[in-house]
N, C-alpha and C positions, 0 to 999 in steps of 0.2 A: 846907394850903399847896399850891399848884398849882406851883409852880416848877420847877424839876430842878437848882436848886442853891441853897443855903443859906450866907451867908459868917459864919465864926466867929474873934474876933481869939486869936491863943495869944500870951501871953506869956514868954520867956524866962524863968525866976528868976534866973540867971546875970548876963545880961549888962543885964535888964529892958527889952528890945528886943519890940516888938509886933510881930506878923505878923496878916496875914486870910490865912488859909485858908478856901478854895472845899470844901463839903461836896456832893458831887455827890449828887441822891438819882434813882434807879435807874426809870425809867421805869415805873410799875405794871402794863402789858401788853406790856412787854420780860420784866418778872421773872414772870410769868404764863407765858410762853414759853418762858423757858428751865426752868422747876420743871420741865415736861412731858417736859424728857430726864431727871432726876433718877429713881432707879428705888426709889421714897419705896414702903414699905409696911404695910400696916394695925398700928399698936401703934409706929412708928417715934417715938423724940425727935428733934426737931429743934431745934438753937440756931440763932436768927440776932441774933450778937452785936453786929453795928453799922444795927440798927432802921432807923435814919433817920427817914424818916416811913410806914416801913412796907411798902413795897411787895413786898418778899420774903416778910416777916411775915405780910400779912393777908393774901397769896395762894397758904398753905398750902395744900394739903385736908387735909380733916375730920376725914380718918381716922388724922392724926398728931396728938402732942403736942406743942407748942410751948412754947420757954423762947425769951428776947431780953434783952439788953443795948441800953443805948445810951448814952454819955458823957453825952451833952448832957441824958439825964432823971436823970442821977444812977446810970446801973448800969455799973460797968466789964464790961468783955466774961471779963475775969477770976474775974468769981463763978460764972459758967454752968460748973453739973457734971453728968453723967451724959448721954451725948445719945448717940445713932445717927450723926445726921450735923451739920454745920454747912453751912449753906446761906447766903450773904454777898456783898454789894458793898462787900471791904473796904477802909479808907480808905488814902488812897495811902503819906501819910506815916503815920510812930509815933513818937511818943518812947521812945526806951530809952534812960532812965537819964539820961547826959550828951551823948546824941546823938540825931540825928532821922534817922529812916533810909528807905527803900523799906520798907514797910511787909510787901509782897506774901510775901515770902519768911518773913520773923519769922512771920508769923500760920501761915505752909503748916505750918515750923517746930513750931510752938506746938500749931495742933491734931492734925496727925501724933503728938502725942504723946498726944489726949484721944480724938476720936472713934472710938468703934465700928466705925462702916461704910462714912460716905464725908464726902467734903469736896467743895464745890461755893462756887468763889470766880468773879466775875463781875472781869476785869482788864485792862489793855491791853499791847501790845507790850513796856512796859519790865518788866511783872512777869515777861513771857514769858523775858526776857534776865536773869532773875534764877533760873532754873530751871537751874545750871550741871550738868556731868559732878557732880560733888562732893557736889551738892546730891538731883539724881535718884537716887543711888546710897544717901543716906543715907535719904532716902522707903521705899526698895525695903529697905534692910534692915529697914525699919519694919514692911514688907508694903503698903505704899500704891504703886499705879501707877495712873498716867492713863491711864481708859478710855474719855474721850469731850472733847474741842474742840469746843464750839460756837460757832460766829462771827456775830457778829452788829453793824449798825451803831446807831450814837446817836450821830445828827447834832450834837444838843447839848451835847456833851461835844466831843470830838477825832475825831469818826470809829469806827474799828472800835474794838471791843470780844470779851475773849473769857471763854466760859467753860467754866472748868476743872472738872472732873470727877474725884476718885479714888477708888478703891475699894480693898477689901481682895481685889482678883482679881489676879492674875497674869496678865501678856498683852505682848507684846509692840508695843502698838502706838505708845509712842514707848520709842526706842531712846538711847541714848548710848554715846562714846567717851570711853573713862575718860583717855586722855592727850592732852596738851597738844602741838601740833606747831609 
């Protein structure tokens, strides 16, 4: 599929209401791009748990192992165990449970609690504004800090685009104020 986006209907169970959700899939020499800040090394696991049609996926290098997820082939992102890092364009929305949420923050959430060594989520401004005091702070007692923003545009989508970087380093290059004023 050549496209840069895929539409898929979800159905409510609840209320039996249909929606089409837009699956954005990630530019192949965008994700090419940004792999190249990732600081991937020989024997690393890599997941990338929302596939798509691959472009993150199949432009690993060589010299890692790769595991993938993807809803739409039948693998939830929830079977993927043992990894280094998670490498992802992941989807905007999630369902949890009885609600649909910003997706961006549940997953940081999620794998904060799995990967090894780093996480590398490709997002836009709103996932940015989902990063609060509360939330940076509970990363950080995790050990995870953001060591790198990369900004990058995809006209096809909305515009800018960014991508997150964390690691298990300590640094101070983004900061927060833990009170509210």
């Amino acid at each position: 599929m050549t496209e840069s986006k895929r539409t898929i209907i979800i159905e409510d169970a609840e209320t039996e209401q249909k929606e089409a959700y837009v699956l954005h899939q990630t530019p192949p020499q965008c994700a090419i791009d940004l792999i190249a800040f990732v600081p991937l090394v020989a024997g690393d696991v890599v997941a990338e748990p929302f596939k798509g049609e691959g472009a993150f996926y199949d432009n690993l290098p060589p010299f890692v192992e790769k595991k993938w997820a993807e809803i739409t082939l039948g693998v939830d992102y929830t079977t993927l165990e043992d990894y280094d890092w998670v490498i992802t364009n992941p989807p905007f929305r999630l369902e949890t449970g009885t609600k649909r949420v910003n997706s961006f923050w549940y997953l940081l959430d999620y794998y904060s609690t799995r990967a090894r060594k780093g996480i590398a989520f490709l997002g836009n401004d709103k996932c940015f504004c989902t990063l609060t005091p509360r939330r940076q702070k509970l990363l950080r007692e995790r050990g995870w800090y953001f060591t790198k923003v990369v900004v990058c545009n995809i006209k096809k989508w909305r515009g800018r685009y960014f991508f997150f970087i964390l690691e298990k380093k300590p640094n101070s290059f983004m900061e927060y104020l833990p009170t509210s004023y």
